[in-house]
C-alpha positions as CSV (number, residue, x, y, z in Angstrom):
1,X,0.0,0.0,0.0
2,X,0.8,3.5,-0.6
3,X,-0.5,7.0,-0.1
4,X,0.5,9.4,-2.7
5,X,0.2,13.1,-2.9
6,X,-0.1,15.4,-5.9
7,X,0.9,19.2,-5.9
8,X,0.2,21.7,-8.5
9,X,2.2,24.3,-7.4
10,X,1.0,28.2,-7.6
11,X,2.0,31.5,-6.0
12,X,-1.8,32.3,-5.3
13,X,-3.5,29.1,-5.9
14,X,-1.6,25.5,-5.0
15,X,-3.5,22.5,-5.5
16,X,-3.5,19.0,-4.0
17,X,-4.7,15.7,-4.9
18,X,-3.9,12.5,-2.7
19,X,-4.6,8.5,-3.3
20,X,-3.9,5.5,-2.5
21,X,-2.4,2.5,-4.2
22,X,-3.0,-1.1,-2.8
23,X,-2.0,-3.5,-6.1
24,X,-3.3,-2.2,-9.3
25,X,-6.1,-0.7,-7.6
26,X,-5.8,3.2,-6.9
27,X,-8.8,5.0,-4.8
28,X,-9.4,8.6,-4.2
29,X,-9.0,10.1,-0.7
30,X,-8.9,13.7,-1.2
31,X,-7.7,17.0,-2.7
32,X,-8.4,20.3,-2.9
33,X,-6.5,24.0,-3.5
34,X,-5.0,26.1,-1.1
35,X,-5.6,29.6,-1.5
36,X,-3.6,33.0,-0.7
37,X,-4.4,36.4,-1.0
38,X,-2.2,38.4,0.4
39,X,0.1,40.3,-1.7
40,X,3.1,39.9,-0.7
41,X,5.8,36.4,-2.2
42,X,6.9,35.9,1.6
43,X,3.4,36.0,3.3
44,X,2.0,33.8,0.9
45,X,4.7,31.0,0.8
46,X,4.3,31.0,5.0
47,X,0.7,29.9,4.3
48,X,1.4,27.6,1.1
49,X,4.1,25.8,3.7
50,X,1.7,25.8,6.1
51,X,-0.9,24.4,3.9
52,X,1.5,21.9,2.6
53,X,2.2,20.6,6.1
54,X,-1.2,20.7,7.4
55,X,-1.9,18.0,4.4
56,X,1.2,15.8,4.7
57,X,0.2,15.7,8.4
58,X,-3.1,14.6,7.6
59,X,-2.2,11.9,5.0
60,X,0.9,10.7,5.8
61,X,1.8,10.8,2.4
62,X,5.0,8.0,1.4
63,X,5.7,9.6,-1.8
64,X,5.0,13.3,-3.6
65,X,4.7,14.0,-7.3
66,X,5.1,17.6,-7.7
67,X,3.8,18.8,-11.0
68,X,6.6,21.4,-13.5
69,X,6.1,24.7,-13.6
70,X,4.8,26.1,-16.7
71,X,5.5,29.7,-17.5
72,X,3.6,30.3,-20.8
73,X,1.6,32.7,-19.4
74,X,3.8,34.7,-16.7
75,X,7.6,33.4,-16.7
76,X,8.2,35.6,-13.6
77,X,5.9,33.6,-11.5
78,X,7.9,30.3,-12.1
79,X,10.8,31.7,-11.8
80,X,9.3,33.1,-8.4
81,X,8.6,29.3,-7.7
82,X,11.9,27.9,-8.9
């Protein structure tokens, strides 16, 4: 068995999607976006963090997949989040 979590990483909006694996068989146990809106980089990666740990805590997660940033639209927002 394994539980797996999914991030979509965003300055503003960061989403999450977690499952589990037993065999072949995959089932769905949650996910959802966390959501900042305060202006400034530094206050809202203190509440992504936050976020992010409140989750893993949660789901003990034994392995992350962490999507790539894609800058098409803004390239100073992924380079913002590396």
């Amino acid at each position: 068995m394994a539980i797996i979590l999914g991030i979509d990483p965003g300055s503003r909006v960061t989403g999450y999607g977690v499952i589990r694996q037993v065999g072949r068989q995959l089932s769905y146990l949650g996910s959802g976006c966390i959501r900042t809106k305060v202006d400034d980089l530094p206050s809202r990666l203190k509440l992504i963090y936050a976020g992010v740990t409140e989750i893993i805590t949660q789901f003990q997660p034994d392995y992350f997949a962490i999507e790539q940033v894609f800058m098409a639209k803004n390239a100073d927002s992924a380079l913002k989040l590396g």
